[in-house]
C-alpha positions in Angstrom: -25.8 -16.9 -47.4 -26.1 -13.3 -48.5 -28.0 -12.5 -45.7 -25.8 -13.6 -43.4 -22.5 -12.1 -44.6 -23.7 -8.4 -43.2 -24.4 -9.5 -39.8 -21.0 -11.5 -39.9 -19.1 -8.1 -41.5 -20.8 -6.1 -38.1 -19.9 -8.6 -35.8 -16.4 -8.4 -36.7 -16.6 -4.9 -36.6 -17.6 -4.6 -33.9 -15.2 -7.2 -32.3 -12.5 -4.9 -33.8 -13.3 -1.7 -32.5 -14.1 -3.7 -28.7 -10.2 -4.9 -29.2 -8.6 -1.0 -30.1 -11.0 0.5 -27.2 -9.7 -2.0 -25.0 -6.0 -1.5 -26.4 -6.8 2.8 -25.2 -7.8 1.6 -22.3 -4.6 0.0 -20.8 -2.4 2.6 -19.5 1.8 2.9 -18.0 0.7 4.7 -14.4 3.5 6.0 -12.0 2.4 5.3 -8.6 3.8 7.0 -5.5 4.0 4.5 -2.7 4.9 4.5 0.8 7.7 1.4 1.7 5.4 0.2 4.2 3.3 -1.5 1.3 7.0 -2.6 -0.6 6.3 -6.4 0.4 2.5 -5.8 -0.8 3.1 -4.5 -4.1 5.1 -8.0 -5.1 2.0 -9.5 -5.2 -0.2 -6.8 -5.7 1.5 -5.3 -8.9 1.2 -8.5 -11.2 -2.6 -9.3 -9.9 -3.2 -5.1 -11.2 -1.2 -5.5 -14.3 -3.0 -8.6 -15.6 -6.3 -6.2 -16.6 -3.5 -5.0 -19.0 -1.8 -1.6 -17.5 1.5 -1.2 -16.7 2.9 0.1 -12.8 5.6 2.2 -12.3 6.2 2.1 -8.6 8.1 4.8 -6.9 8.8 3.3 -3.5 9.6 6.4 -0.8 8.8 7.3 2.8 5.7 8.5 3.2 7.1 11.9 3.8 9.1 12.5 1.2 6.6 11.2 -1.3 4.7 14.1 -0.5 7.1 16.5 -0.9 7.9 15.4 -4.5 4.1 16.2 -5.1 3.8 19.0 -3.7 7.0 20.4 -5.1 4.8 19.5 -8.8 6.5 16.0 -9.9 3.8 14.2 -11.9 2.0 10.5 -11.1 -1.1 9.3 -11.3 -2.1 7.6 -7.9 -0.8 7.6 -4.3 -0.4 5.1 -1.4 0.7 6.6 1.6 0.1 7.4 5.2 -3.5 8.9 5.8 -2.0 12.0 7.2 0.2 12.0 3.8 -2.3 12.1 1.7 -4.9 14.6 3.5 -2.3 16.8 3.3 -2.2 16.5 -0.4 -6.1 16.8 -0.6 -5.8 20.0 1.0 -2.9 21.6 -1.2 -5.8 20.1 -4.2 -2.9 17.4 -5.3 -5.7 14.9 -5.3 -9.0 14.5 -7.6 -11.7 14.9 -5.1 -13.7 11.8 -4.1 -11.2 9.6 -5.1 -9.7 8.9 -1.7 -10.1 5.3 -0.3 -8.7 4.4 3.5 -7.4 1.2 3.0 -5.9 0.4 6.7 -3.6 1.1 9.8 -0.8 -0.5 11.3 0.8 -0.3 15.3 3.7 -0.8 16.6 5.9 -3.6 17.8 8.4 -5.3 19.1 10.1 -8.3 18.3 13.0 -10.6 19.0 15.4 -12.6 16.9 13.7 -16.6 16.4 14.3 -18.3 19.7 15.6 -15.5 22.3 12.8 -15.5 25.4 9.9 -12.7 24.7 10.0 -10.1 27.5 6.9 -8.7 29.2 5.7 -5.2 27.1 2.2 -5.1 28.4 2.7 -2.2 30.5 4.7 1.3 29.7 6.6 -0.1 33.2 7.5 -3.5 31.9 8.0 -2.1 28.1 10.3 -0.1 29.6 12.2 -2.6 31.3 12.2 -4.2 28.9 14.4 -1.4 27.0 16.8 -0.9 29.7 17.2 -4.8 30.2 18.1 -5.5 26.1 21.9 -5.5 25.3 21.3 -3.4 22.3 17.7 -2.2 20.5 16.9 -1.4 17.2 14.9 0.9 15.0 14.6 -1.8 12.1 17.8 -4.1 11.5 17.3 -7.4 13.7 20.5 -8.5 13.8 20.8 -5.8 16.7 19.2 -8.2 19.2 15.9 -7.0 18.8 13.3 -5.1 16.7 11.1 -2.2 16.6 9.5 -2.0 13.8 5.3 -1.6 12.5 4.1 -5.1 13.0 3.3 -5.8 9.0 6.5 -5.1 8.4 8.1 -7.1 11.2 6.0 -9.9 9.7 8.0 -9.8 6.5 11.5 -10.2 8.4 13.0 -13.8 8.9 14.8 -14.9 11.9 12.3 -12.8 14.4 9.7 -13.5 16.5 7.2 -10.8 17.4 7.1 -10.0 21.3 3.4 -7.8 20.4 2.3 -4.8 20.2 3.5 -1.8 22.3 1.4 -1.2 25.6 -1.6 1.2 24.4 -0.9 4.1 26.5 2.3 4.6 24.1 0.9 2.6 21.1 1.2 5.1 17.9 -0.9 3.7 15.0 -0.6 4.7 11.3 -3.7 4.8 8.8 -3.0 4.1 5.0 -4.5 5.5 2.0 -4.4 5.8 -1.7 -6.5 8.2 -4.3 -5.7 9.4 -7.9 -3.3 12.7 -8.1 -5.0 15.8 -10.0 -1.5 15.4 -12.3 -2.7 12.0 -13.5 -2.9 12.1 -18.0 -4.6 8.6 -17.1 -7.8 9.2 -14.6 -10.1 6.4 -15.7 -7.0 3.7 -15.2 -5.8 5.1 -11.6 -9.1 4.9 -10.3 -9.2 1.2 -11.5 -6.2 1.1 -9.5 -7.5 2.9 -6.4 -10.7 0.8 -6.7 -8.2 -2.7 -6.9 -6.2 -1.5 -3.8 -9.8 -0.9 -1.6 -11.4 -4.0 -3.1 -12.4 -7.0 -0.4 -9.5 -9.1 -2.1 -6.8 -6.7 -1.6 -8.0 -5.5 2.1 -8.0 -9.1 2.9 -4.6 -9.4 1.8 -3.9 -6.7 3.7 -5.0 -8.2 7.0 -3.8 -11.3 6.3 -0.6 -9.7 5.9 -0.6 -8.3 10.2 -2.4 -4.7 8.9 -6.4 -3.7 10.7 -8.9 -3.8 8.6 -12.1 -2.1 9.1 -15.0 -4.1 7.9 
């Protein structure tokens, strides 16, 4: 028995201080987000905070996300339009190396559940198309109609997506996230940047309407 109360006494010492390294580790992070990932994050913040840290999201367009960073407001990580945060890499708002392309997203159209889908396959029928509609819009489909990135059409109820717009006017917008130079919490916004580029998450992410490069 005496021999075996020392290793017992350094197993539970070393049990304890596994327990307060692992209490350090967990961390409150402020992330900048564009509200092309709002949907996402309610099932992507609760999967993240189960490893123990805390999100706080800050859901903006991508553009004026990056002007609060530039203009010096404080975070730890970024998701936001490609272009967005390149931007930021070059003003050094980023750690280097830390930046992960997650995916991209086009354009569509879409109609509310049930009305007949016109013909957008060419710039003349898309067109058309436009001029025919009794009224068009930007993102609200109780207009009549919907034009909207085609994850986030996805997400909208009482709509059914025509397609994509007609590549010759097709616009398509990358996404990515890295870990801002402000961050007091490095090690945990990588973990973040990591979770957000893992195979789980990009699956998600094209299960969700978004291209995913393999």
């Amino acid at each position: 028995m005496k021999t075996r109360l020392p290793r017992i006494a350094s197993a539970l010492a070393a049990l304890a201080f596994l327990a307060a390294t692992g209490a350090a580790a967990a961390a409150d992070l402020k992330v900048f987000s564009t509200t092309a990932f709002t949907e996402l994050w309610r099932e992507l913040k609760p999967k993240f905070e189960a490893r123990g840290h805390k999100l706080e999201l800050v859901l903006q367009p991508s553009g004026a996300i990056g002007k609060r960073i530039a203009g010096g407001e404080a975070g730890d990580a970024i998701v936001s339009t490609t272009a967005g945060v390149e931007a930021l890499e070059k003003g050094g708002k980023l750690v280097p190396g830390t930046t992960r392309v997650l995916a991209s997203s086009g354009m569509g159209v879409a109609v509310l559940k049930g009305a007949p889908k016109p013909d957008i396959s060419t710039p003349e029928s898309f067109r058309r198309a436009l001029l025919a509609a009794k009224s068009v819009a930007y993102s609200d489909p109780a207009g009549g109609g919907a034009i909207q990135q085609i994850p986030e059409l996805m997400t909208i109820s009482g709509v059914d997506i025509v397609g994509p717009f007609p590549p010759a006017l097709q616009s398509v917008t990358g996404f990515a996230t890295a870990v801002l130079s402000s961050s007091t919490n490095p090690a945990a916004a990588k973990a973040l940047v990591e979770f957000l580029a893992s195979p789980e998450t990009l699956a998600l992410l094209k299960s969700r309407g978004y291209d995913v490069k393999p």
